[in-house]
N, C-alpha and C positions, 0 to 999 in steps of 0.2 A: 208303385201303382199310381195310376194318372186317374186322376177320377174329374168330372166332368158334370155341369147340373144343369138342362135348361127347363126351359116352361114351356108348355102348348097350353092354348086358349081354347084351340078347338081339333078337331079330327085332320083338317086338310094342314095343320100345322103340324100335329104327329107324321103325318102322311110326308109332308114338307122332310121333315129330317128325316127320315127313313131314305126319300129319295137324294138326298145328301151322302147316307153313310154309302145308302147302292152306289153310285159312281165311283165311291175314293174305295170303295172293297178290293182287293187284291187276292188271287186263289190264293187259296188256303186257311181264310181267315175262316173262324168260327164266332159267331155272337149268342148268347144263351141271352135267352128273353125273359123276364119275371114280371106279374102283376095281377092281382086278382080277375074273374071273370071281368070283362064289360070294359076293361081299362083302355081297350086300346092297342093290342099288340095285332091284333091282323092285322087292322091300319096301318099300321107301321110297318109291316111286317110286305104290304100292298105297295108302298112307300119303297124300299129298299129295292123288290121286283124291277119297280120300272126304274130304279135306278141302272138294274143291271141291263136292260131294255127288253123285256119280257113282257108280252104286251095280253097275252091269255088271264086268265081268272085267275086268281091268290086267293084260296080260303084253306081255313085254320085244316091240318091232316088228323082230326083228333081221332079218328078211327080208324087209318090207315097207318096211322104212325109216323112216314113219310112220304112228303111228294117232293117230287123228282121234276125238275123246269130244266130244258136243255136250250130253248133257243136264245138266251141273251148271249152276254160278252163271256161267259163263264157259268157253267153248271150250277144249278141255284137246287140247294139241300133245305128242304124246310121239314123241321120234324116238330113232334107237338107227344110228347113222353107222357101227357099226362094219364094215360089209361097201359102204362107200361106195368107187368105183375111182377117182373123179375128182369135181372139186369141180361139172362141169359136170350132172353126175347132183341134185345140190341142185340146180342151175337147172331142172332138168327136174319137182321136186318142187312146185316153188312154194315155196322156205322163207321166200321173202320175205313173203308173203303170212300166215306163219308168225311168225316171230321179231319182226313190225313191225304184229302186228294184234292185238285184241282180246281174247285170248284169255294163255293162260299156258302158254307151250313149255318142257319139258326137255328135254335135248338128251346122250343116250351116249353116251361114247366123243367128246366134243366137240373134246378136245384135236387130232381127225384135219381139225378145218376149219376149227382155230385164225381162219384170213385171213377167215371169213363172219362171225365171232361178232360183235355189238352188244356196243360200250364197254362201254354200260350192262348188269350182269349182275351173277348170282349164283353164283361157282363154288362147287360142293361135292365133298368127295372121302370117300370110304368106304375104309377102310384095315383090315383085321387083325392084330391083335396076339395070335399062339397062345399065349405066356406068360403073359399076362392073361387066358385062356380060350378056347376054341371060338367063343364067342358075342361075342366080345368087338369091338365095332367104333370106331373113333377116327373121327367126321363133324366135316370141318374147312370149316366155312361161311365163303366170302371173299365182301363185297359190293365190286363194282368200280362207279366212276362216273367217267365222263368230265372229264376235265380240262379246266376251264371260267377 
């Protein structure tokens, strides 16, 4: 597992990498996103969009579960689990359709469907450190791959 550490100072540098990972994304990848309220994953999450060249609004899907962006370079899955009751509610979504297609899924609050998630991924977490400042974010990028 390849683990990865860096530091934002502020929103438009979360936003900054995000817009990094969107470019080098390839279909199929999935990224599950972790961090308490307020940390910072829209942002990022805003970031990754216009990497993929999506140029419409990116806000968080917490009551719809999932939004669905078609006009970049690749189908852009954004889903946000956290008001998910049961894992049979993903079945009802289609996440398979999602996590195993074409396109590039992030997936909030991923840690709640742990037993759905593909081997293959990329966890990231968004953390606060208020003695390092307000703005101050720790994004701790793990790549996981199936053991082969």
């Amino acid at each position: 597992m390849k683990e990865i550490i860096y530091e934002s100072h502020s929103p438009e540098e979360t936003h900054r990498l995000g817009l990094e990972i969107g470019r080098k994304a390839a279909p199929g990848d999935l990224y599950t996103l972790a961090g308490d309220l307020g940390t910072g994953k829209t942002v990022f999450t805003q970031g990754v969009a216009e990497g993929l060249g999506i140029t419409e609004p990116i806000c968080s899907p917490t009551f719809t579960i999932v939004q669905v962006y078609e006009e970049g370079r690749m189908p852009f899955y954004h889903f946000d689990v956290y008001r998910i009751g049961a894992l049979e509610e993903m079945e009802e979504i289609g996440y398979e359709d999602c996590f195993y297609g074409e396109g590039l899924c992030i997936v909030e609050w991923a840690n709640l469907i742990e037993e759905l998630l593909p081997e293959n991924r990329v966890d990231i977490t968004i953390e606060k450190n208020l003695e390092k400042g307000f703005d101050y974010r720790k994004i701790t990028v793990k790549e996981r791959r199936a053991q082969t």
